[in-house]
TORSE-458070 format. One record per residue (C-alpha): residue number from 1; residue in one letter; x, y, z. Coordinates in pm, 1 decimal, always signed. Layout:
% residues N
@nr: NUM; rest: a; c1: X; c2: Y; c3: Z
...
//
This chain:
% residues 150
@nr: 1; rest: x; c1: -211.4; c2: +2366.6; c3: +777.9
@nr: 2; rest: x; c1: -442.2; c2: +2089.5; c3: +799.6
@nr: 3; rest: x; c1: -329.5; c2: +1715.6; c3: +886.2
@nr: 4; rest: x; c1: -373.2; c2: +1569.3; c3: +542.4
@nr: 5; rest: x; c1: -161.4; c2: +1877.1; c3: +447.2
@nr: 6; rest: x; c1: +80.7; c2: +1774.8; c3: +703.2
@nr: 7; rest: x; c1: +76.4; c2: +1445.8; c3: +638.6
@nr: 8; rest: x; c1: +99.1; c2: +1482.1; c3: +258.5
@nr: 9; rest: x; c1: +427.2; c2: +1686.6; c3: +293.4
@nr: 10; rest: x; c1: +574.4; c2: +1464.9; c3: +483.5
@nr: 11; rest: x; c1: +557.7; c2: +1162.6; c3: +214.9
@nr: 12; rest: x; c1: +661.7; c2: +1416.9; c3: -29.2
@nr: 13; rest: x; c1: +1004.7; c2: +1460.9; c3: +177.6
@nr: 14; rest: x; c1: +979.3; c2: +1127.2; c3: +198.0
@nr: 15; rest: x; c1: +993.7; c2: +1067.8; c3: -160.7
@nr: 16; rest: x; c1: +1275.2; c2: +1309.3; c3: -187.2
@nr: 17; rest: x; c1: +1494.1; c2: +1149.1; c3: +54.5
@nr: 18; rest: x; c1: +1473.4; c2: +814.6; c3: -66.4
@nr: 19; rest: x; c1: +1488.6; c2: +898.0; c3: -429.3
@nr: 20; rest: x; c1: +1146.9; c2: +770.1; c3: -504.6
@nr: 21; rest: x; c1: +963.7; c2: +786.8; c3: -838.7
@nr: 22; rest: x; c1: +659.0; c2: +840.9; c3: -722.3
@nr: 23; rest: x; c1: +462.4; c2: +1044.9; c3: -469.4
@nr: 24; rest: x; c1: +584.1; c2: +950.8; c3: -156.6
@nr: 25; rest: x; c1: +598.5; c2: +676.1; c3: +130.4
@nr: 26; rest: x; c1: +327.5; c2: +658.0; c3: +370.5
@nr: 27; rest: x; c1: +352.8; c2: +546.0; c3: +762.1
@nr: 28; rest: x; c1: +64.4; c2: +286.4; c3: +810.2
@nr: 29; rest: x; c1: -137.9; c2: +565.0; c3: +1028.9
@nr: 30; rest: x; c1: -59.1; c2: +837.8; c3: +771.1
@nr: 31; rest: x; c1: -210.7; c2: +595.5; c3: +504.6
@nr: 32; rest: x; c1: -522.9; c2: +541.4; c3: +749.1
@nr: 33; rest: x; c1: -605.8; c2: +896.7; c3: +821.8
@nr: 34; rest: x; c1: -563.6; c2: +977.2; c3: +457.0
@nr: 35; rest: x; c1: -835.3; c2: +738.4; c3: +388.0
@nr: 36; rest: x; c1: -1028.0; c2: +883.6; c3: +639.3
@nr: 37; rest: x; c1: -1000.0; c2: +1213.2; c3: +532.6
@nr: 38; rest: x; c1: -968.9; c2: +1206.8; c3: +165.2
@nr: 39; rest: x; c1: -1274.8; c2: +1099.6; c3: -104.7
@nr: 40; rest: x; c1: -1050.3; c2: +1001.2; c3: -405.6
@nr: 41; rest: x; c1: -816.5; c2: +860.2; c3: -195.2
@nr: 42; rest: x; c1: -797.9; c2: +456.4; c3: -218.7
@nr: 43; rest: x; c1: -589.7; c2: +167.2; c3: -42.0
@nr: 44; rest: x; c1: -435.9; c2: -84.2; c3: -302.2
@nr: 45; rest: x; c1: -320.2; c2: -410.2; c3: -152.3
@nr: 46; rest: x; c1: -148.4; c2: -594.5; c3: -404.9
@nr: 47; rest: x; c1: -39.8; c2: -905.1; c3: -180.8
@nr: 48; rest: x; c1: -155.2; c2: -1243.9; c3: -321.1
@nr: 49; rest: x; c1: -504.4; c2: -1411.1; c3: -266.1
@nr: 50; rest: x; c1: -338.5; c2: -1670.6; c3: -14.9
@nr: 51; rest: x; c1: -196.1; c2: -1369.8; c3: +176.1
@nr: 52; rest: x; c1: -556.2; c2: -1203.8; c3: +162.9
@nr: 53; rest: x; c1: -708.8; c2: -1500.2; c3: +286.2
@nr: 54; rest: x; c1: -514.0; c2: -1651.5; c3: +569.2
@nr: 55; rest: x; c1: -348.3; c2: -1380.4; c3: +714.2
@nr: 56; rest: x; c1: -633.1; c2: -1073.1; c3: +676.6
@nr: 57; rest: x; c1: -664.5; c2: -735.0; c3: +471.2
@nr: 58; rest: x; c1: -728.3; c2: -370.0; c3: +565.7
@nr: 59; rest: x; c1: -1073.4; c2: -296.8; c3: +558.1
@nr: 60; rest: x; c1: -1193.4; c2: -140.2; c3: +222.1
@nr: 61; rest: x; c1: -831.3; c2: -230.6; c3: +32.3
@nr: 62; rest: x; c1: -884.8; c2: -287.1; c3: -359.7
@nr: 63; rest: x; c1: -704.6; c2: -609.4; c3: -409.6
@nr: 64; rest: x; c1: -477.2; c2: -634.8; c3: -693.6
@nr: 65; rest: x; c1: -209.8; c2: -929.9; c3: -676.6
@nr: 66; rest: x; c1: +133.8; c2: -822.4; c3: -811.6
@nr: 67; rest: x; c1: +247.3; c2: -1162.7; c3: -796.0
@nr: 68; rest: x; c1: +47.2; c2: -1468.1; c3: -791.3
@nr: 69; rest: x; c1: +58.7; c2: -1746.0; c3: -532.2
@nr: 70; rest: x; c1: +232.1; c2: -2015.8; c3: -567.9
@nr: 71; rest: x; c1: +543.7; c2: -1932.2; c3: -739.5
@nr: 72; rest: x; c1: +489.8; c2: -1532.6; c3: -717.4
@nr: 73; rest: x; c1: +477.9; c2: -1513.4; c3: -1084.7
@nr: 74; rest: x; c1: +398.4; c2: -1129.0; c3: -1168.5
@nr: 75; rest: x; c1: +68.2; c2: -1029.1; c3: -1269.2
@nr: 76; rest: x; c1: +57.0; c2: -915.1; c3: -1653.4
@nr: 77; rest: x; c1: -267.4; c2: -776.4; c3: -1592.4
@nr: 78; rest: x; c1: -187.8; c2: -572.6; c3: -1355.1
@nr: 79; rest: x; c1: -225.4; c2: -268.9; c3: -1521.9
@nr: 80; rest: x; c1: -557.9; c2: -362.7; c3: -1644.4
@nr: 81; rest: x; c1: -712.7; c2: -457.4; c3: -1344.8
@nr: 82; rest: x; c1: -572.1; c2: -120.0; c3: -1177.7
@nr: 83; rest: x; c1: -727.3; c2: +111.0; c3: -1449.2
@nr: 84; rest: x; c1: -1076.0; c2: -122.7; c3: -1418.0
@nr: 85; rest: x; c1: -1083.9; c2: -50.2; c3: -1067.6
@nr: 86; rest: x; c1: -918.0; c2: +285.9; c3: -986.1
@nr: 87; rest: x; c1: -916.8; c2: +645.0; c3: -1129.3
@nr: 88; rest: x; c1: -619.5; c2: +717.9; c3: -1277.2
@nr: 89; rest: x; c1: -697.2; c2: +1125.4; c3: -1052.9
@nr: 90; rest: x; c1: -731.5; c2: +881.6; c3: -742.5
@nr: 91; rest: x; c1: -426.9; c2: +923.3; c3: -461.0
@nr: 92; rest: x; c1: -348.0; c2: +547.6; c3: -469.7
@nr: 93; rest: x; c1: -191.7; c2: +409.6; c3: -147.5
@nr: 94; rest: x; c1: -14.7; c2: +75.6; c3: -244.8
@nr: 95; rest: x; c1: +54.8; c2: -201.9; c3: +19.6
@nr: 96; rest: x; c1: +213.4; c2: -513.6; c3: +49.3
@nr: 97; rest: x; c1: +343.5; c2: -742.9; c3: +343.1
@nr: 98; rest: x; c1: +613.1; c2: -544.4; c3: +444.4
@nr: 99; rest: x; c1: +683.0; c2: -269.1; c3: +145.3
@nr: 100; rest: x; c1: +830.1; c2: -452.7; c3: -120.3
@nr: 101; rest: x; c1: +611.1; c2: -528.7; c3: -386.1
@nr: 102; rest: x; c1: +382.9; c2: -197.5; c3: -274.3
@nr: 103; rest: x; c1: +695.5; c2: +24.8; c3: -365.8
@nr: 104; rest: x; c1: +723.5; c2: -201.8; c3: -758.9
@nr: 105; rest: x; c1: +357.7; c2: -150.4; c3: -798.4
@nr: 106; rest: x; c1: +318.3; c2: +250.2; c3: -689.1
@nr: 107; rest: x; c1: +636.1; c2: +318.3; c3: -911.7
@nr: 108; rest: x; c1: +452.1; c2: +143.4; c3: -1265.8
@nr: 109; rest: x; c1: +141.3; c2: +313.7; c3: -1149.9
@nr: 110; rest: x; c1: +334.1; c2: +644.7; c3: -1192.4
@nr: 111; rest: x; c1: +511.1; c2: +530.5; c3: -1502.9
@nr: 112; rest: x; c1: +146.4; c2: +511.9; c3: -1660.8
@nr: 113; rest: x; c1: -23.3; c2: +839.8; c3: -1573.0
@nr: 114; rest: x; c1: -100.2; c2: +805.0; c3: -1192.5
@nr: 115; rest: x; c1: -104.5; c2: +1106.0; c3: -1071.0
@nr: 116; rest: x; c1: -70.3; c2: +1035.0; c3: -673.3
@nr: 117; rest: x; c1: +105.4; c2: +682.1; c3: -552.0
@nr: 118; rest: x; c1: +227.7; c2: +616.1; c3: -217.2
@nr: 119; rest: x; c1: +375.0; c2: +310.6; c3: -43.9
@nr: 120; rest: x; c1: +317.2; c2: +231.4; c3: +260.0
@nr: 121; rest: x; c1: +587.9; c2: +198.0; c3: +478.3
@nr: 122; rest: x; c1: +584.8; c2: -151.8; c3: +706.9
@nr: 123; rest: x; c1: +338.5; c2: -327.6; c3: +460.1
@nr: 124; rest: x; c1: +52.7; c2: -526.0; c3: +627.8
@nr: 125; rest: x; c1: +254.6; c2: -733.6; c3: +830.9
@nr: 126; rest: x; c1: +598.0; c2: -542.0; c3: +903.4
@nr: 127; rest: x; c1: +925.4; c2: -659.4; c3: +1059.8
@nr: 128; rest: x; c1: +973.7; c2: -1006.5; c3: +1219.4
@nr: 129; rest: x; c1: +1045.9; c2: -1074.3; c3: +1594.0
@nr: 130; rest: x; c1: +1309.3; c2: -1240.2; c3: +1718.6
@nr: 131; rest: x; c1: +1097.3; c2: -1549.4; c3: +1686.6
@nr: 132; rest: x; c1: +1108.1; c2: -1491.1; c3: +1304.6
@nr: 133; rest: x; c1: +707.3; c2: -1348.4; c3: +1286.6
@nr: 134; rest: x; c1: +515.2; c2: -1129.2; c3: +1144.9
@nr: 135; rest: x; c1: +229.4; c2: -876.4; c3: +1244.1
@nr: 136; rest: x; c1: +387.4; c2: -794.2; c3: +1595.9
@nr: 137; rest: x; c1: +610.6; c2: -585.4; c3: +1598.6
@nr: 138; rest: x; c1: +498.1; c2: -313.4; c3: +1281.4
@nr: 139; rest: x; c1: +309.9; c2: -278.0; c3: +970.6
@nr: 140; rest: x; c1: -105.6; c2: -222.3; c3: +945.0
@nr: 141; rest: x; c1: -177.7; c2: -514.2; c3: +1128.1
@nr: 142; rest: x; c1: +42.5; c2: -463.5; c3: +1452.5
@nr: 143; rest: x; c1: -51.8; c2: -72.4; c3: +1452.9
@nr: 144; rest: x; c1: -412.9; c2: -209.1; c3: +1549.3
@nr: 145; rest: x; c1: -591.8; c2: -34.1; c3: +1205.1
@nr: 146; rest: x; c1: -857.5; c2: -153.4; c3: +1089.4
@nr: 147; rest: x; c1: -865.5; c2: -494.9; c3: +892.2
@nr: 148; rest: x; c1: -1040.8; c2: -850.5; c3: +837.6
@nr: 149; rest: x; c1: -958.3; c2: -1181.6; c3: +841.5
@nr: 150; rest: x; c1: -1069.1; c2: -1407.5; c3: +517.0
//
């Protein structure tokens, strides 16, 4: 069995275990190799613009807020802007700061005819420290994958 196989399996399990009503749930290196080794697979970060810019973004990520910045009022053009930028046969990885919003987004994505929608697990940022930040201990951005700042 190949790793995407592999990989792919285990989100499905994932999915199962937690009840999920979507695809599956995604570790932040099974959501990197996926991109690596699947075409119609994309990452969909759907943090705000303020998050995107002073804090960073996985490399290649379609950016969709969920929630606009300040007040994290929800998107109503979500949708939209989804189906303007995605296939709806794409496997759509869905990530936030630390799983939240990813997990609300990949489950209406699924409601409306997406096929394949993962979270992934962590978010961008993960867990705080003891110190009460972010980015250290888990998530995209701790694991050392690939992102940029701005």
């Amino acid at each position: 069995m190949s790793l995407t196989n592999e990989i792919l399996q285990r989100a499905h399990s994932r999915a199962e275990e937690m009840k999920l009503p979507y695809s599956g749930a995604l570790t932040p290196e099974e959501a990197h190799t996926l991109l690596s080794t699947m075409p119609a697979c994309k990452l969909v970060d759907v943090r705000t613009s303020a998050e995107w810019q002073f804090v960073g973004t996985p490399l290649h990520a379609v950016k969709i807020e969920w929630k606009s910045w300040p007040g994290m009022a929800a998107n109503p053009n979500f949708m939209e802007q989804l189906k303007n930028q995605v296939d709806t046969e794409d496997a759509l990885l869905f990530l936030c700061r630390t799983g939240g919003r990813s997990h609300e987004a990949a489950a209406l994505a699924a409601a409306h005819g997406y096929s394949e929608c993962y979270n992934v697990l962590e978010g961008f940022e993960g867990d705080r420290n003891d110190a009460g930040q972010r980015g250290q201990i888990n998530g995209w951005k701790a694991r050392g994958l690939p992102w940029s700042q701005g």
